[in-house]
C-alpha positions as CSV (number, residue, x, y, z in Angstrom):
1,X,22.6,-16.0,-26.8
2,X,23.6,-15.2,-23.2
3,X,22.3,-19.0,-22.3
4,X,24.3,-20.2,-25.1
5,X,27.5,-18.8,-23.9
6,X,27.2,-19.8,-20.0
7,X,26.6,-23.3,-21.5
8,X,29.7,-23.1,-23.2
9,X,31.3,-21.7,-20.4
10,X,30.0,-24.9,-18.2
11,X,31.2,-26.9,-21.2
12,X,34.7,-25.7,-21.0
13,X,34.5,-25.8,-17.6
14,X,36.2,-22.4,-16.9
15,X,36.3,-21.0,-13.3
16,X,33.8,-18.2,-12.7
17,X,36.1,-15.9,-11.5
18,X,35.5,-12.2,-10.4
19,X,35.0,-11.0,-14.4
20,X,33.5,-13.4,-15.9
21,X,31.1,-14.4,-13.0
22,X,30.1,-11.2,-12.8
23,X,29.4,-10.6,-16.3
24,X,27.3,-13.9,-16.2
25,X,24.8,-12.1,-13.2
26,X,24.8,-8.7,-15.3
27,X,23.5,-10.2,-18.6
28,X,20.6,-12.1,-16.7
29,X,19.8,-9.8,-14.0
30,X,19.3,-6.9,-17.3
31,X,17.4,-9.7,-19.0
32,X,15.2,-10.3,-15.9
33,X,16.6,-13.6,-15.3
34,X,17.1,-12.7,-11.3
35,X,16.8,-16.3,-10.2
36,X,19.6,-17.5,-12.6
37,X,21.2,-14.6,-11.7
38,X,21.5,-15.7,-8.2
39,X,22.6,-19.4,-9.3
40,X,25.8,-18.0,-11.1
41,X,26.2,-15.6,-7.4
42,X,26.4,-18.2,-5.7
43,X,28.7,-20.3,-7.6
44,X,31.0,-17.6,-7.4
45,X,34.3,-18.1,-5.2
46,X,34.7,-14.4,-5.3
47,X,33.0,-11.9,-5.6
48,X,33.1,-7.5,-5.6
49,X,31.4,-4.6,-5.7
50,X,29.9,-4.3,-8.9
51,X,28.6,-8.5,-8.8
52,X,26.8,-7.1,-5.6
53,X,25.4,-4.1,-7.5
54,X,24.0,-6.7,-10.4
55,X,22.3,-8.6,-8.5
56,X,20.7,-5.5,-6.1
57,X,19.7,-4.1,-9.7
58,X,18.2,-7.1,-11.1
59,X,16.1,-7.2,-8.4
60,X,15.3,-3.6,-8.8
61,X,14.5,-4.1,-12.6
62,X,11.6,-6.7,-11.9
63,X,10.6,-4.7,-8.7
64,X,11.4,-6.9,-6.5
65,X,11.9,-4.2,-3.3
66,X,11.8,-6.6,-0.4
67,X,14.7,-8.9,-2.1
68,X,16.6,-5.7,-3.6
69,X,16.4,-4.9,0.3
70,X,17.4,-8.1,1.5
71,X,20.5,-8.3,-0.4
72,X,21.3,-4.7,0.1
73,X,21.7,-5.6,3.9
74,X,23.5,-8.9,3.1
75,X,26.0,-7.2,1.5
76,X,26.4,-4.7,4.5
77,X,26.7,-7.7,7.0
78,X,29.6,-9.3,4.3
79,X,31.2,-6.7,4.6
80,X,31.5,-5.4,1.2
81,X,30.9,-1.5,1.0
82,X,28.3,-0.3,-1.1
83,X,29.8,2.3,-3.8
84,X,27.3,5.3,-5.4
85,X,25.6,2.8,-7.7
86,X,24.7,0.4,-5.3
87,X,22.4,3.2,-3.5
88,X,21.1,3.5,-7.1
89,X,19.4,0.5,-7.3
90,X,18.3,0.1,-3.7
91,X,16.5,3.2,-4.1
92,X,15.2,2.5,-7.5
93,X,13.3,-0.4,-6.2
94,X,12.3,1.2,-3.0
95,X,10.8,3.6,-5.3
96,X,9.0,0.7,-7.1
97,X,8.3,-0.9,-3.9
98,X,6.7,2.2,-2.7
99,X,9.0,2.0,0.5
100,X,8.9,5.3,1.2
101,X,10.2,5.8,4.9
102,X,13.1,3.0,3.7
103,X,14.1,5.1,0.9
104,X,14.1,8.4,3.3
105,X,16.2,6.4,5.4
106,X,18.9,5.5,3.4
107,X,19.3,8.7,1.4
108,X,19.7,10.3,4.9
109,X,22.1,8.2,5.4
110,X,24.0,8.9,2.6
111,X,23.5,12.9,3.1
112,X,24.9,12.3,6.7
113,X,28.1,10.3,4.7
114,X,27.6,6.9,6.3
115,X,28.7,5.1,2.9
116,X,31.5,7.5,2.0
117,X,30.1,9.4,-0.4
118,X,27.4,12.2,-1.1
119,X,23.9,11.5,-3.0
120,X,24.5,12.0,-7.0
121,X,21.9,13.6,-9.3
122,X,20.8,10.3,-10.1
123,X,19.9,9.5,-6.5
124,X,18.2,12.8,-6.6
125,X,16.1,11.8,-9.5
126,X,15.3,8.1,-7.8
127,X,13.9,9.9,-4.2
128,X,12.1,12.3,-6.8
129,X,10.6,9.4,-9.0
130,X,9.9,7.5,-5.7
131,X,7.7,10.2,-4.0
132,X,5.9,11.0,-7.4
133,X,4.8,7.3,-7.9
134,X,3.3,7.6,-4.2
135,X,1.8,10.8,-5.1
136,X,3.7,12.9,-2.7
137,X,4.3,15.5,-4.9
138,X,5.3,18.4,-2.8
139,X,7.7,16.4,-1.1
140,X,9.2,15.7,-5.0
141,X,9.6,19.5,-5.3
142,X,11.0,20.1,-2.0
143,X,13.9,17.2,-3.3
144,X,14.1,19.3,-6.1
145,X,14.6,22.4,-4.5
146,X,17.4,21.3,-2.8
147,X,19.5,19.9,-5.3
148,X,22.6,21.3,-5.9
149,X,22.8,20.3,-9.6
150,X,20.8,22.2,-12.5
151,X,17.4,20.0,-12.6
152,X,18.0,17.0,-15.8
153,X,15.1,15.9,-18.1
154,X,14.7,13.2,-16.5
155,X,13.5,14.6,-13.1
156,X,11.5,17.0,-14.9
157,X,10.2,14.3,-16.8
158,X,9.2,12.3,-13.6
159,X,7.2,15.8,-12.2
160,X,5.4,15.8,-15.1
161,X,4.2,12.8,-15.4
162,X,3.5,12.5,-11.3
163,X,1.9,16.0,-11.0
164,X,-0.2,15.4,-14.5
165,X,-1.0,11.6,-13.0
166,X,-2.7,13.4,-9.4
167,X,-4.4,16.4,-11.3
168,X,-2.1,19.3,-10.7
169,X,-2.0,21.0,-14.0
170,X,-0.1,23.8,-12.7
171,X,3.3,21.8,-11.9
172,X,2.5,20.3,-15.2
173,X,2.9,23.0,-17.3
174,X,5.6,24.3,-15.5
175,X,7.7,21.0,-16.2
176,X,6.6,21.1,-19.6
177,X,7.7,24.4,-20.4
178,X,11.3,23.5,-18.3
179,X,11.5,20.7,-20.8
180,X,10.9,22.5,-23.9
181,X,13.4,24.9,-22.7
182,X,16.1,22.0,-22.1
183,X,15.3,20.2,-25.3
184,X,14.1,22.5,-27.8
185,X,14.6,20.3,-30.4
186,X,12.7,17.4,-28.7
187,X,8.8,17.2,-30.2
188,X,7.2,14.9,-27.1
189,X,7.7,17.4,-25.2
190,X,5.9,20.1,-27.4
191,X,3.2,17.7,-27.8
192,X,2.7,17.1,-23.8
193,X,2.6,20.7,-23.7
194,X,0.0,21.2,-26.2
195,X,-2.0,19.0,-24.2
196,X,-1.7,20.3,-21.4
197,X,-2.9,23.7,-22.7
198,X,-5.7,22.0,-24.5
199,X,-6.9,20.2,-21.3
200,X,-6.9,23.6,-19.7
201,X,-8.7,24.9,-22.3
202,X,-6.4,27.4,-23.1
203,X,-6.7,27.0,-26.7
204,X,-5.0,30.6,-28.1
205,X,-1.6,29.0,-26.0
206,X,-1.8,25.7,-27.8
207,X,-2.4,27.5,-31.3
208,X,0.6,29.9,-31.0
209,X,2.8,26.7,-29.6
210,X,1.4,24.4,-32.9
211,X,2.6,27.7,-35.4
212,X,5.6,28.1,-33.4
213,X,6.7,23.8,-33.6
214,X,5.7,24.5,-37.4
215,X,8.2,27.4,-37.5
216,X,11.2,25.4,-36.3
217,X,9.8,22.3,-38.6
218,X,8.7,20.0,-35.9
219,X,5.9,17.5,-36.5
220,X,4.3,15.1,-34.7
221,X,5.0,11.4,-35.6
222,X,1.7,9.8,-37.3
223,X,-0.5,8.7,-34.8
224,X,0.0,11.0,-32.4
225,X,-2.5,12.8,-30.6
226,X,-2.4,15.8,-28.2
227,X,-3.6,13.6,-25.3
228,X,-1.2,10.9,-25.9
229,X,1.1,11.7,-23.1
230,X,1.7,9.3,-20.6
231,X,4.6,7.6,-22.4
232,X,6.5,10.8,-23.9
233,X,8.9,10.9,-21.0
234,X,9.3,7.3,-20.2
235,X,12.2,6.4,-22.2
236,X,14.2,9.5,-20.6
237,X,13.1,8.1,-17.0
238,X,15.0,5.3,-18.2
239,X,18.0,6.2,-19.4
240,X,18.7,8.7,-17.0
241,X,17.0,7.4,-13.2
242,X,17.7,3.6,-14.4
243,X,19.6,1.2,-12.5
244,X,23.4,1.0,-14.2
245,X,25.2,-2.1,-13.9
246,X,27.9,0.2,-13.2
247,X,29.6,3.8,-13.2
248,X,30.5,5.1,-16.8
């Protein structure tokens, strides 16, 4: 549909001004369309901020680091000023990358107030979702530590599954149980827990936890096993570390 309608555009040969041009490189950069993406950029007589920021987080989205880089510093040498979400998406695909000392770098930077502004929780949860893919988890918890915002589910989300993925059971559980206490209502995370306890062998824990979810009327979905867990807390990493095309 999004082809469709830049066709028509073409058709009616309308100028691809600031908003519409724009529009054209967030709908394929979200569809993973970065190269067309980059056709309707250049086209573009003008450009801001937030066409900048579609591009950097298309390239993000298909983990393309280097290119999310390049662009990142093209835009610095164009002399366009990178707002809060721009960092977002350069950091998301440094975490992708697994350019570790890059992403150091530039939230340093952003501590020290080179691009006007201080890191957001959501920056937070990209340095935190970056050193857990490289299995750096005590630097994760030391990020964590230091926020100045009440942890999200989402970060807790990515300790989990980065301390369950290099064997530390105990952060597990911890994040488990600070997820259950967040989201009560929230079954995954019951479930994750249970496993946890299982894997530990610490079988009286996972009985009390299966009478109390049957006490407050949770139940598993069909299908689900204890020791499905991997993919409980991807859809929160998602929505809450993702790259946004823009600031709500």
């Amino acid at each position: 549909m999004g082809v469709w309608i830049h066709n028509y555009v073409r058709r009616s040969r309308w100028v691809l001004d600031v908003v519409l041009g724009t529009s054209l490189v967030d709908m394929y950069s979200k569809c993973g369309r970065v190269e067309d993406a980059v056709k309707v950029f250049d086209e573009m007589p003008e450009k801001n901020v937030w066409t900048w920021n579609s591009v950097i987080g298309g390239m993000a989205m298909v983990k393309c680091g280097d290119e999310a880089l390049m662009w990142f510093l093209k835009m610095e040498e164009e002399g366009v000023r990178p707002d809060p979400v721009t960092l977002v998406g350069v950091l998301s695909a440094c975490s992708h990358a697994g350019m570790i000392m890059m992403g150091r770098r530039l939230f340093r930077l952003m501590v020290e107030g080179k691009y006007g502004f201080r890191p957001g929780i959501k920056h937070y949860g990209c340095m935190v979702d970056m050193f857990c893919r490289a299995g750096m988890i005590g630097a994760a918890v030391e990020v964590v530590e230091r926020m100045p915002w009440e942890v999200n589910v989402a970060i807790w989300g990515c300790l989990l599954k980065g301390s369950r993925a290099h064997g530390d059971l105990g952060l597990s559980e911890f994040a488990a149980r600070r997820l259950v206490e967040i989201e009560p209502g929230n079954v995954a995370h019951y479930v994750v827990l249970g496993s946890l306890y299982a894997e530990m062998g610490r079988w009286t824990e996972a009985e009390e936890l299966r009478r109390r979810m049957k006490a407050m009327g949770l139940r598993k979905d069909a299908g689900w096993s204890l020791a499905e867990n991997d993919e409980v807390i991807t859809s929160d990493i998602e929505e809450h570390v993702g790259v946004p095309a823009r600031i709500e």
